[in-house]
Each structure stands twice: as C-alpha cells, then as structure tokens.
N, CA, C and O atoms as a Tinker XYZ file with bonds, in Angstrom:
   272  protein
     1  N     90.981000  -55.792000 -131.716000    73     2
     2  CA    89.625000  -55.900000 -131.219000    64     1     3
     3  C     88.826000  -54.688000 -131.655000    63     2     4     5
     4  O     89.290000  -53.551000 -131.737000    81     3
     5  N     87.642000  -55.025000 -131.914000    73     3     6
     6  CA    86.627000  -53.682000 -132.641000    64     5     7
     7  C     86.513000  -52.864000 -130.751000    63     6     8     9
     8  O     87.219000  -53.173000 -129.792000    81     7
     9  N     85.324000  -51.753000 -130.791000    73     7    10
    10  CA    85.632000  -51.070000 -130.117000    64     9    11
    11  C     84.464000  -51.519000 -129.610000    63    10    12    13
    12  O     84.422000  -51.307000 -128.398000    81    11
    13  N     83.342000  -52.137000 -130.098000    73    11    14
    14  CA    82.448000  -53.145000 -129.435000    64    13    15
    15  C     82.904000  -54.098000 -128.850000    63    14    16    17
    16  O     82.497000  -53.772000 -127.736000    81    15
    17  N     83.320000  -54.840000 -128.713000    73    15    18
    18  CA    84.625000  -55.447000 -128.180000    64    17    19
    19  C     84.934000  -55.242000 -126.595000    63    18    20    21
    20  O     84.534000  -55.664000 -125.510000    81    19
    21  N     85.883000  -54.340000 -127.123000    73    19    22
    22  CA    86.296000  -53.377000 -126.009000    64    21    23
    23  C     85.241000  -53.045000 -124.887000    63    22    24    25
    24  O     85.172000  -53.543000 -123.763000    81    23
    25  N     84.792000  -52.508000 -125.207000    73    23    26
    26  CA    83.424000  -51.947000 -124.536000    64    25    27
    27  C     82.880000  -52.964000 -123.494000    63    26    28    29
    28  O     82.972000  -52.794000 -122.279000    81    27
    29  N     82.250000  -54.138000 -124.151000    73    27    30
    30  CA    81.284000  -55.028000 -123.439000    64    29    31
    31  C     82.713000  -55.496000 -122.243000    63    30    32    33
    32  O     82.637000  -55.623000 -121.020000    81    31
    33  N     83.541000  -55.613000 -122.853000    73    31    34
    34  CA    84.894000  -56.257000 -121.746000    64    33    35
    35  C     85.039000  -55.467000 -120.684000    63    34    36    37
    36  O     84.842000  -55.745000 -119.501000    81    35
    37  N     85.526000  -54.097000 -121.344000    73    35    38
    38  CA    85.932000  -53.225000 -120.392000    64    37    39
    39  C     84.261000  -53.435000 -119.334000    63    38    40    41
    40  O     84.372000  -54.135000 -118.328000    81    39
    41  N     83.240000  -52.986000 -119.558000    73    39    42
    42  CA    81.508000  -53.183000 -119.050000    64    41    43
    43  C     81.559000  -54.563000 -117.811000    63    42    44    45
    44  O     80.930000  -54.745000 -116.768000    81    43
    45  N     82.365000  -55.169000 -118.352000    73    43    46
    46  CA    81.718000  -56.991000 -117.839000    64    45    47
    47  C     83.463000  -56.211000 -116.309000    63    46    48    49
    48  O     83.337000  -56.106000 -115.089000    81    47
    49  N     83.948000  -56.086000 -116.631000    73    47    50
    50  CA    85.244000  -56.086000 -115.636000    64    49    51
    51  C     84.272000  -54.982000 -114.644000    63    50    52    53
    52  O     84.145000  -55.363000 -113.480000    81    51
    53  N     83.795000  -54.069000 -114.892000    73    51    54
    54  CA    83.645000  -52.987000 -113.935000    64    53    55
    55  C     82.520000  -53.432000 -113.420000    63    54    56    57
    56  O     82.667000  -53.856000 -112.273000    81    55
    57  N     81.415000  -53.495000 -113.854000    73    55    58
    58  CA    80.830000  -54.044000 -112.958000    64    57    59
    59  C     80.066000  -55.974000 -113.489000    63    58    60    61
    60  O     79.181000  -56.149000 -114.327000    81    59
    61  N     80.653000  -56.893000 -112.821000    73    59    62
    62  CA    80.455000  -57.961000 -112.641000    64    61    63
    63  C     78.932000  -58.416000 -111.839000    63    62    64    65
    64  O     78.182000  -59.376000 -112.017000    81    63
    65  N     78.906000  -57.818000 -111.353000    73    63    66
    66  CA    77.508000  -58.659000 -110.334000    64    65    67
    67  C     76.524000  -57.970000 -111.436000    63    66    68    69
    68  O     75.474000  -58.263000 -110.864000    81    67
    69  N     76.142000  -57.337000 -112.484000    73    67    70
    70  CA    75.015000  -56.756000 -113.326000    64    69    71
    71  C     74.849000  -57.888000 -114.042000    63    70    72    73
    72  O     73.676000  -57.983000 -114.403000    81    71
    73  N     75.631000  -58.931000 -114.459000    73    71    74
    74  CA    74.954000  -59.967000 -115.429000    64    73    75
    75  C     74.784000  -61.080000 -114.575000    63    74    76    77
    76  O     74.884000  -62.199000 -115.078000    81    75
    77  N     74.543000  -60.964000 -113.359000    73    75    78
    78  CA    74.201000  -61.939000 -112.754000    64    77    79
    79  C     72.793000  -62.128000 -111.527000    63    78    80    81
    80  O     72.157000  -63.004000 -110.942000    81    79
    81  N     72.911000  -60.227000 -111.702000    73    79    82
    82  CA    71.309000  -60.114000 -110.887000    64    81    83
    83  C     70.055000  -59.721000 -112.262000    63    82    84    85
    84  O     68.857000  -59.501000 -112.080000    81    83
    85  N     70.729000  -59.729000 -113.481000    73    83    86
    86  CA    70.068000  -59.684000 -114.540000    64    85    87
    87  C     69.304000  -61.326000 -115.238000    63    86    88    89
    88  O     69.008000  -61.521000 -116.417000    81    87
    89  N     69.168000  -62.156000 -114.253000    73    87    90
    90  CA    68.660000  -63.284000 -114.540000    64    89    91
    91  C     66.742000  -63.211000 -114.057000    63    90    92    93
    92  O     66.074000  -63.073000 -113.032000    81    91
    93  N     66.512000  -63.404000 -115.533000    73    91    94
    94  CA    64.860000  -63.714000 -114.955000    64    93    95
    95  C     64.589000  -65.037000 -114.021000    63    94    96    97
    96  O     65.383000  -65.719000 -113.373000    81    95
    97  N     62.969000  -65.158000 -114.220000    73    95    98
    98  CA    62.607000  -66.139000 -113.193000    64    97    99
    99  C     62.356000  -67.057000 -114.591000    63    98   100   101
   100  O     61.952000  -66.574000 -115.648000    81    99
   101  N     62.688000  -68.516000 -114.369000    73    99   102
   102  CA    62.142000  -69.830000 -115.079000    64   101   103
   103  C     60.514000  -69.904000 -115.251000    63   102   104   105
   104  O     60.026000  -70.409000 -116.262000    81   103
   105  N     59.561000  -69.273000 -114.012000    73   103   106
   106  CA    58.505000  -69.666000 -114.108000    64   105   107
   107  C     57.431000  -68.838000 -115.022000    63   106   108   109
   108  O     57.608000  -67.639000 -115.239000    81   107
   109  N     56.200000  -69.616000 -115.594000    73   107   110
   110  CA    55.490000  -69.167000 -116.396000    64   109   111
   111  C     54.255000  -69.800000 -115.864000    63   110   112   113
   112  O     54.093000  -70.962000 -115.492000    81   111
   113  N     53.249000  -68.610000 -115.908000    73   111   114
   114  CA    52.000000  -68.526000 -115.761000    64   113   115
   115  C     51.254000  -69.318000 -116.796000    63   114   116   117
   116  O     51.182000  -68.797000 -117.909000    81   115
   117  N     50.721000  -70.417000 -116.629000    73   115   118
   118  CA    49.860000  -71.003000 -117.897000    64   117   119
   119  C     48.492000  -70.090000 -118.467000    63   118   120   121
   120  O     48.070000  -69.962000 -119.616000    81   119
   121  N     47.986000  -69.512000 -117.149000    73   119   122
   122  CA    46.446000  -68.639000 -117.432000    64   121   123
   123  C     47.265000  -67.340000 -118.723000    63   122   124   125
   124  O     46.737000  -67.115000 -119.812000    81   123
   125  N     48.327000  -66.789000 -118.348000    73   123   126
   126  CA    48.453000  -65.567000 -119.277000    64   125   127
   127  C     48.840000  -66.274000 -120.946000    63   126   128   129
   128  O     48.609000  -65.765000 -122.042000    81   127
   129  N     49.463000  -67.534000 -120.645000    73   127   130
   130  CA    49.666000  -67.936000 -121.787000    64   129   131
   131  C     48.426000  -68.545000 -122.436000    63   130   132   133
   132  O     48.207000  -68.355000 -123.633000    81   131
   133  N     47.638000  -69.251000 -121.697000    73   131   134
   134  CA    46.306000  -69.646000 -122.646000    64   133   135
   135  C     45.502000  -68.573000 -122.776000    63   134   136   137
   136  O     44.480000  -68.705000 -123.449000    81   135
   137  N     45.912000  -66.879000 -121.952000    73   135   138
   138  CA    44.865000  -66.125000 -122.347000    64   137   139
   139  C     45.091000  -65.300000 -123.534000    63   138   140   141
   140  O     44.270000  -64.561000 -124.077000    81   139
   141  N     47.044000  -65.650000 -124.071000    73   139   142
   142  CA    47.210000  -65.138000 -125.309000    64   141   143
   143  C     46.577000  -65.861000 -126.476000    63   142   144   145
   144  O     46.004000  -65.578000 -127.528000    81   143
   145  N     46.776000  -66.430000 -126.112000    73   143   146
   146  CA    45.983000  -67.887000 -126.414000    64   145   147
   147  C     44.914000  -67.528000 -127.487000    63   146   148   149
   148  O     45.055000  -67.316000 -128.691000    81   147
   149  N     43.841000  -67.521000 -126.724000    73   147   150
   150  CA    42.937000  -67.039000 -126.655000    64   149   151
   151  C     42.604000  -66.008000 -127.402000    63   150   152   153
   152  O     41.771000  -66.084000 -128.306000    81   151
   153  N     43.338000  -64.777000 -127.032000    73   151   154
   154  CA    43.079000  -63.507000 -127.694000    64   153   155
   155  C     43.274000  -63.203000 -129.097000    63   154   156   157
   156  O     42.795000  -62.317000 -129.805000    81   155
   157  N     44.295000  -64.380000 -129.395000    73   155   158
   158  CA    44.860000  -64.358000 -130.711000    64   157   159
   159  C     43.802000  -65.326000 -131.469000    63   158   160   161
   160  O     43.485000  -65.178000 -132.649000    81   159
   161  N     43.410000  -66.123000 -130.794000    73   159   162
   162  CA    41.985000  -67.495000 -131.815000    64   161   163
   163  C     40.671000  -66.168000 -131.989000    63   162   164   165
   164  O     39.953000  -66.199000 -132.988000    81   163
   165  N     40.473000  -65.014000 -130.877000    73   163   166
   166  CA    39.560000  -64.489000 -131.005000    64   165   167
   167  C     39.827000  -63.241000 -132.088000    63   166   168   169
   168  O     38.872000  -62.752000 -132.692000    81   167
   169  N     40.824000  -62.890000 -132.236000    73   167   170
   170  CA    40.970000  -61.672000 -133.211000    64   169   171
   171  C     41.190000  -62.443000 -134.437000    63   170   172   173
   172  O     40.504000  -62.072000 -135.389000    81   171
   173  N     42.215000  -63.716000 -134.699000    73   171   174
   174  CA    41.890000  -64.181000 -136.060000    64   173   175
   175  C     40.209000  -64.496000 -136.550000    63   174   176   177
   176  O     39.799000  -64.321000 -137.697000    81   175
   177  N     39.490000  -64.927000 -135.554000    73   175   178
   178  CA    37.888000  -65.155000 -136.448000    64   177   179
   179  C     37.280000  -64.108000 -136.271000    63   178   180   181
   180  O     36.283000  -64.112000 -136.993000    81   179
   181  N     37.362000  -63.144000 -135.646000    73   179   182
   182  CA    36.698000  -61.743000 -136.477000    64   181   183
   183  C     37.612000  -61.346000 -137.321000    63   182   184   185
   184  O     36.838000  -60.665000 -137.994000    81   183
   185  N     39.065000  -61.145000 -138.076000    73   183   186
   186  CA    39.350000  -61.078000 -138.993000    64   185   187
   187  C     38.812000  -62.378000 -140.011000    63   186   188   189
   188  O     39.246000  -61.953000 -141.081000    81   187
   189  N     38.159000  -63.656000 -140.342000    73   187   190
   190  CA    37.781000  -64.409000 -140.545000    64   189   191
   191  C     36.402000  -63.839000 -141.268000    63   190   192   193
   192  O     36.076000  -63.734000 -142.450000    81   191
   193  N     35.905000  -63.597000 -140.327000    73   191   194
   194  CA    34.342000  -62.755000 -140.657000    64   193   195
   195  C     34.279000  -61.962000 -141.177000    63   194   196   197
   196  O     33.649000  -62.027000 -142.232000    81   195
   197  N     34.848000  -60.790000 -140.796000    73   195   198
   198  CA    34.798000  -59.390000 -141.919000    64   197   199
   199  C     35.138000  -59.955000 -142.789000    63   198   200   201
   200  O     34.419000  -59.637000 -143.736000    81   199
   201  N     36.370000  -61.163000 -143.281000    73   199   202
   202  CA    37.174000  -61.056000 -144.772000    64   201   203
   203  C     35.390000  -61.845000 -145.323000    63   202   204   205
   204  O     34.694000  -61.268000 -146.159000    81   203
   205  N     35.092000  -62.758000 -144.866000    73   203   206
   206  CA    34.139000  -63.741000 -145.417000    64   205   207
   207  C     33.096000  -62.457000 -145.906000    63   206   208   209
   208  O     32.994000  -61.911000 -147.005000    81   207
   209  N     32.374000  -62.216000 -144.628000    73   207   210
   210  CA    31.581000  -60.823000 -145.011000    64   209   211
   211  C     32.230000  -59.984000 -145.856000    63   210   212   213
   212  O     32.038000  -61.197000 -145.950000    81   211
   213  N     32.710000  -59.333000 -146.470000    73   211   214
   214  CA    33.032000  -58.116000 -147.151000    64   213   215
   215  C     33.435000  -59.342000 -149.251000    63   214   216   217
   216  O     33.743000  -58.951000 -150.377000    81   215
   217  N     33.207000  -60.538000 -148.742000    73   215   218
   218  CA    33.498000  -61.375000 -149.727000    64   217   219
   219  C     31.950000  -61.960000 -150.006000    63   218   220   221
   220  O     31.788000  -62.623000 -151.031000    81   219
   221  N     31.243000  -61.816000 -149.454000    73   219   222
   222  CA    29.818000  -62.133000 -149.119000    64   221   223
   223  C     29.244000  -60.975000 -150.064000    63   222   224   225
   224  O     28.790000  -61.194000 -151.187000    81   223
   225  N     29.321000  -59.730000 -149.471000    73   223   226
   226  CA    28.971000  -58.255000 -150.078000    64   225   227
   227  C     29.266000  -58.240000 -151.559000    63   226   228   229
   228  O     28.536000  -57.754000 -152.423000    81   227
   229  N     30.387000  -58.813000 -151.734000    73   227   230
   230  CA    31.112000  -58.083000 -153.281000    64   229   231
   231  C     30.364000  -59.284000 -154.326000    63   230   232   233
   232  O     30.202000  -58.992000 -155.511000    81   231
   233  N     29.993000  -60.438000 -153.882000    73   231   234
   234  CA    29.283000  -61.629000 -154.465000    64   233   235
   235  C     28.329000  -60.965000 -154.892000    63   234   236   237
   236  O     28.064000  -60.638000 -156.048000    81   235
   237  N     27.527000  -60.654000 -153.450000    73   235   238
   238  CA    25.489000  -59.761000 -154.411000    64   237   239
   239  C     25.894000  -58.838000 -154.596000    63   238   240   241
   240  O     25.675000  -58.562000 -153.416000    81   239
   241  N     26.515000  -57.591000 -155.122000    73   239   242
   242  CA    26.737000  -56.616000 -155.620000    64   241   243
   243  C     26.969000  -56.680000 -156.913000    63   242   244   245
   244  O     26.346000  -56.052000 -157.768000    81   243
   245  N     28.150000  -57.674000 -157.160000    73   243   246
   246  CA    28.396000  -58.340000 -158.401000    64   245   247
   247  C     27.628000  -58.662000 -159.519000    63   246   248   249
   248  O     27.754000  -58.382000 -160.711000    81   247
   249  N     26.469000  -59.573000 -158.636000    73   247   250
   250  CA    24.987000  -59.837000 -158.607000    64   249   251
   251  C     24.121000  -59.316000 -159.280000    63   250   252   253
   252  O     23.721000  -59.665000 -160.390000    81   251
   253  N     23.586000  -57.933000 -158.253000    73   251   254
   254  CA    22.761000  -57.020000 -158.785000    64   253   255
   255  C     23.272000  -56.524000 -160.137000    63   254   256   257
   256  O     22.470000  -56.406000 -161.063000    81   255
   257  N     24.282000  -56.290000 -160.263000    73   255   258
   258  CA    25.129000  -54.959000 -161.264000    64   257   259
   259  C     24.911000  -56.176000 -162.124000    63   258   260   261
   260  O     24.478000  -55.675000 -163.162000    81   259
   261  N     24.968000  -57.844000 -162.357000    73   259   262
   262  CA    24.821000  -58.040000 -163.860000    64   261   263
   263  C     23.508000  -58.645000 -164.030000    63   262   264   265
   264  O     23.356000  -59.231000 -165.102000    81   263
   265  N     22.417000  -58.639000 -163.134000    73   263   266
   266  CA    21.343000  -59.020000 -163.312000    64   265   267
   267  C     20.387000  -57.505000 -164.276000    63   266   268   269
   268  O     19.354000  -57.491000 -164.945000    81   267
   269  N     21.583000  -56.207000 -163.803000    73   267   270
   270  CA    20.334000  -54.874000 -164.419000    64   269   271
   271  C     20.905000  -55.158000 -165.965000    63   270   272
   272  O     20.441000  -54.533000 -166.919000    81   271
C-alpha cells in the first residue's frame, strides 16, 4: 500500500464520525443561482460592447488614415 493509502485508512479508523458530520445540505437557493445567473449575462455584454466598441474605433481610424 502507498503511504497515501495508509494515511486516509489509518485517518478514517481514528476518527470515524468526521466523514459523516462532513455532509452538506441537498438544498439550493434558486434566487443565488439565477443571480449568478445574471451576473454572468451582465458581464458577458459589457465584455460584448467594449469588444464591438473598440472594433467600431479601429473601423474609423482605419478610415481616416486611408482617406488622408
């Protein structure tokens, strides 16, 4: 047996009740999840915008520089 192995065994024998008060709860909040939701639709379209804008900019710049 590796010494990882060992370890988690020897761990699980000494103390037993730790992997069993180590259980989360099943339940989930829908508001925090639609507010990730959310936060993530709102930071992709301002990344959306700047890219469009800064693609907008380099168009008339482009522009000017072969109209002189």
């Amino acid at each position: 047996m590796s010494g990882e192995q060992v370890t988690n065994s020897e761990f699980h024998q000494v103390h037993p009740t730790i992997k069993k008060t180590s259980r989360k709860s099943k339940k989930v909040d829908i508001n925090i999840l639609l507010n990730k939701v959310r936060a993530a639709h709102k930071k992709e379209k301002f990344e959306n915008t700047i890219f469009f804008g800064l693609a907008a900019i380099a168009i008339v710049v482009t522009g000017i520089i072969v109209s002189l």
